[in-house]
MARTORDREN-880011 format. One record per residue (C-alpha): residue number from 1; residue in three letters; z, x, y. Coordinates in steps of 0.05 Angstrom, whole numbers, plus 5000, padded with zeros to 4 digits. Each point is the difference from the previous one (the first is absolute). Layout:
{NUM, "ALA", {Z, X, Y}};
...
//
This chain:
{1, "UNK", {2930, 2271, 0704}};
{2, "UNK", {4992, 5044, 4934}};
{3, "UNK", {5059, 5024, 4975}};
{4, "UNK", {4986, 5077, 4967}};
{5, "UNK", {4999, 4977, 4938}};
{6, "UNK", {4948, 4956, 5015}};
{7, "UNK", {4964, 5056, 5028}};
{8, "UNK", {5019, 5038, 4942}};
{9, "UNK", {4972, 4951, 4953}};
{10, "UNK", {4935, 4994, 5045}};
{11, "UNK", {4991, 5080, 4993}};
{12, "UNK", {5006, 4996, 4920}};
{13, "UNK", {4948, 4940, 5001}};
{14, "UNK", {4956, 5049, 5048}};
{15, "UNK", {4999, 5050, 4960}};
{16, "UNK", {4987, 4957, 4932}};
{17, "UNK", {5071, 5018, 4974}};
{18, "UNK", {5022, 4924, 4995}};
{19, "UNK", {4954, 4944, 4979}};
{20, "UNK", {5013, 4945, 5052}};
{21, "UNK", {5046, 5001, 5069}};
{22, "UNK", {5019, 4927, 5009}};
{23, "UNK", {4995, 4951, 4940}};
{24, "UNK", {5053, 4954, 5039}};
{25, "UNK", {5015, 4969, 5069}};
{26, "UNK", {5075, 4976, 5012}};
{27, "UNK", {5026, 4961, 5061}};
{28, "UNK", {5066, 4992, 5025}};
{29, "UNK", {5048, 4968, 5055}};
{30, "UNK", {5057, 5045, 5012}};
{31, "UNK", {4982, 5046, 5058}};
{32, "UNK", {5003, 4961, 5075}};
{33, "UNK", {4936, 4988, 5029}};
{34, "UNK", {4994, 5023, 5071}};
{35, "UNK", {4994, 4953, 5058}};
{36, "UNK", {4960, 5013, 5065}};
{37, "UNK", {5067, 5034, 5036}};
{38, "UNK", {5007, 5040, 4928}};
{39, "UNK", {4976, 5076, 5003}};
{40, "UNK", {4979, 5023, 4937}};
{41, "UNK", {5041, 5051, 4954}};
{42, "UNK", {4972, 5062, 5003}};
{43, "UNK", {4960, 5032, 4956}};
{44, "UNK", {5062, 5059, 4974}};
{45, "UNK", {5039, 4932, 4986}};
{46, "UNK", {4947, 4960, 4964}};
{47, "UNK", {4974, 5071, 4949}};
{48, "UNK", {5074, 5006, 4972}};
{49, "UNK", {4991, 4930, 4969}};
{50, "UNK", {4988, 5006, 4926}};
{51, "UNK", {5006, 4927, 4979}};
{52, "UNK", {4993, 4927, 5032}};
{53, "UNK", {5063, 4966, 5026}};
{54, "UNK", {4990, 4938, 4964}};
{55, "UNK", {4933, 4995, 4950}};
{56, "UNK", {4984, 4915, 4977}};
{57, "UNK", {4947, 5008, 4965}};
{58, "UNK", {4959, 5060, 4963}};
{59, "UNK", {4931, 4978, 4981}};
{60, "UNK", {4940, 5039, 4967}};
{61, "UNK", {4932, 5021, 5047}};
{62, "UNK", {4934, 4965, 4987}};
{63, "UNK", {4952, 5035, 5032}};
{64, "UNK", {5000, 5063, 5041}};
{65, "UNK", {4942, 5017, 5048}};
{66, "UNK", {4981, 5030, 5070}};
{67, "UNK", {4987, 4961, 5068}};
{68, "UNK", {4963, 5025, 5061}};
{69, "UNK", {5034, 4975, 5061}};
{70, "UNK", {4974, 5017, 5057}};
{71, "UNK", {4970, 5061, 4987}};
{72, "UNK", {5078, 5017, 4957}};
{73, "UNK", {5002, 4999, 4928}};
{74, "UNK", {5053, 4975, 4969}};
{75, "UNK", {5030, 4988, 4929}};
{76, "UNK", {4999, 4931, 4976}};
{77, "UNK", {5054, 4973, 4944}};
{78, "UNK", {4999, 4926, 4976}};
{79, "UNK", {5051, 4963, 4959}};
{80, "UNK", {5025, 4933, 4989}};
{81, "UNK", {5060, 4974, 5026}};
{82, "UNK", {5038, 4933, 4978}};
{83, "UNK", {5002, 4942, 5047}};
{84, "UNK", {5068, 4975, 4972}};
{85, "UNK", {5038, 5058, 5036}};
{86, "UNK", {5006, 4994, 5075}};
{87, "UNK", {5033, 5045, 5035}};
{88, "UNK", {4994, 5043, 5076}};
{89, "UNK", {4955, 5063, 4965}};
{90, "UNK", {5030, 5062, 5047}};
{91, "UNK", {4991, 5052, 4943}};
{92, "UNK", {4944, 5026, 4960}};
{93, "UNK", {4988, 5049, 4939}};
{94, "UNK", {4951, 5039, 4963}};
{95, "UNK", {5018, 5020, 4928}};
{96, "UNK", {4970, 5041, 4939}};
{97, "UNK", {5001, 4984, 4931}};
//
């Protein structure tokens, strides 16, 4: 899910307005993760989230590519996480400088 100002920031970076549209990845643990009798939220519920519901760790992007998965291309993002912190991952973000 992209929240609009993602997609807002993804526009600017389009049309060469903004340098860079992710120079950080951030995981969290704060929203549930669904089960197999879960249904998930709908998509009106998850666009009026603006910010994660609990963010551990905030950590700087790599390398940034493209990968061609069955015949889908899709954007690629690598960081390094720390193996000290261990903890149930239900939440993920994409951040700016």
């Amino acid at each position: 899910m992209i929240t609009d100002s993602g997609k807002e920031i993804i526009a600017k970076y389009l049309l060469g307005q903004i340098p860079s549209y992710a120079s950080h990845i951030s995981i969290g643990c704060g929203a549930s993760p669904l089960d197999a009798n879960d249904v998930a939220p709908l998509p009106a519920v998850l666009a009026e989230k603006t910010k994660m519901d609990f963010e551990m760790i905030r950590v700087p992007i790599s390398s940034r590519g493209f990968v061609d998965e069955n015949g889908t291309t899709k954007v690629s993002f690598t960081a390094e996480l720390p193996k000290e912190s261990k903890y149930d991952i239900t939440e993920r973000g994409l951040w700016s400088s």
